[in-house]
Phi, psi and omega in degrees: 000151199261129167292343164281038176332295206315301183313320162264345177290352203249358167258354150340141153306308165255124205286113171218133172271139180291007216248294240273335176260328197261157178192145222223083180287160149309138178250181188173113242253333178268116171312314158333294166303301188311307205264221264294317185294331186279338161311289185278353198233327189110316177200204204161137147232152183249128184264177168068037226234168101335118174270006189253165200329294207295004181257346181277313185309321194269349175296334201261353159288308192288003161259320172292335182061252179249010179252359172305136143273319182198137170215095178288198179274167178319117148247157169319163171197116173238265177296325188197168195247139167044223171264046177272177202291150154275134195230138163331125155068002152248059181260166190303337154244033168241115164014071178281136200269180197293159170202169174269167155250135191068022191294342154347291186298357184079202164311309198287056212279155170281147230251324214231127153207169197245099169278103155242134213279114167252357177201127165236138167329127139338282181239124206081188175108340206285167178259146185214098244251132152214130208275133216284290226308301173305312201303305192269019150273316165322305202276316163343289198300341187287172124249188187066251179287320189316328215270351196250342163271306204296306195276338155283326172307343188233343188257319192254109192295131182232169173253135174205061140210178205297103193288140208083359181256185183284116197266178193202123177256101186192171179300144171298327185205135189242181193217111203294185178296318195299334185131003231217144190231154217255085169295116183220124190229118199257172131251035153249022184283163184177170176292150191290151196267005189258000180263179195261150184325314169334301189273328176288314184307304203295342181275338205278307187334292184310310184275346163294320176324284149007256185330306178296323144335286174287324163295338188269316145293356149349271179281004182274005212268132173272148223241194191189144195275113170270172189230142182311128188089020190261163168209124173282113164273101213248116132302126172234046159246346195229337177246133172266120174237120177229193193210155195267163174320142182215166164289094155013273190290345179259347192260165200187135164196142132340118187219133209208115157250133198246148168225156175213189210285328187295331171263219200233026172127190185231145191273195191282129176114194181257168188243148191212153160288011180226154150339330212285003197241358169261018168281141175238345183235134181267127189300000000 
């Protein structure tokens, strides 16, 4: 993290303090516990774990209990999970900003996810939490761009998907049948390809705002360490998570994208914690 925090923060597109944004979970020894705080909170980590795949698999049935639908197996994550796309400039030693997870999968993206720790970097590796729900209580509150943002983000169907995987045209942030609302910050949203040039400018305006926004807060976020046998628990309808720059060879982690009763499905086909099973196109 840099010590001129203010100056960047004072370079934003839209003036949001990160501290107002950023969120620092709780740990917690109990499954039980870990699943109402991350219920109520955004996220939660859980200790004292087992580190290996089928062990990662059961943290995340003992934290879901019966509200699981699917929890496929584990994959690895060092630079990237499994077989997912490898992306320019997100490599292990570069900053990856907040992001949803599994948007592959489209709308139907996983609700719940697990990071578990089996090696963690000397220096770097934290995680880094920025809470969707405050962010777009912000952009509520603004005017002028937040607020010209705020309404494309909750109103206007945009394309955001991952090209070759399963598409999805749709609002940046949705609301479930149950009530429950679903924040998705990609790095493929762009304009729907179906609007008149007039309307594709004014959306690719907004979301490059939109991208530089959250890349801008990124790195201003006070972050949280895991430690081996540690497991980060995620709402990923509701917290955008990224990680600071590591030592390659020392960090290692478990990654279980989970859906449940709590989210609007499981999407069609078999399910994985990577990408390899939402290809619509073979690279």
């Amino acid at each position: 993290m840099t010590s001129d925090l203010p100056a960047l923060a004072g370079a934003l597109p839209i003036a949001i303090d990160p501290d107002v944004v950023a969120f620092v979970p709780d740990r917690y020894d109990d499954p039980a516990e870990a699943y109402a705080a991350m219920m109520r909170d955004g996220a939660s980590i859980l200790t004292g774990r087992a580190t290996g795949p089928d062990d990662a698999v059961q943290l995340a049935h003992d934290v879901l209990g019966e509200r699981a639908i699917a929890v496929p197996e584990a994959v690895a994550v060092r630079e990237k999970g499994g077989k997912d796309r490898a992306r320019p400039g997100l490599g292990h030693d570069n900053l990856q900003p907040a992001h949803t997870d599994g948007y592959a999968y489209g709308d139907h993206y996983p609700d719940v996810i697990f990071l578990l720790c089996v090696d963690q970097s000397e220096i770097g590796g934290e995680s880094l939490l920025i809470d969707g729900y405050r962010l777009l209580e912000e952009l509520a509150a603004s005017d002028g761009l937040g607020a010209e943002l705020h309404e494309l983000l909750t109103t206007v169907p945009i394309d955001q998907t991952e090209p070759g995987f399963r598409p999805s045209v749709s609002t940046a942030i949705q609301v479930t049948p149950a009530g429950r609302t679903m924040f998705r910050r990609t790095l493929d949203q762009r304009a729907d390809p179906s609007v008149d040039a007039e309307e594709a400018a004014r959306q690719d305006r907004l979301i490059a705002t939109w991208h530089e926004l959250v890349e801008g807060i990124s790195p201003l976020i006070t972050p949280c360490k895991l430690q081996p046998g540690e497991a980060l628990c995620v709402d990923n309808y509701r917290m955008l998570h990224g990680r600071y720059p590591f030592v390659y060879e020392e960090r290692f982690m478990w990654r279980i994208w989970a859906w449940t009763t709590d989210g609007i499905g499981t999407p069609e086909g078999i399910l994985h914690s990577d990408s390899r099973y939402a290809v619509t196109e073979p690279s």
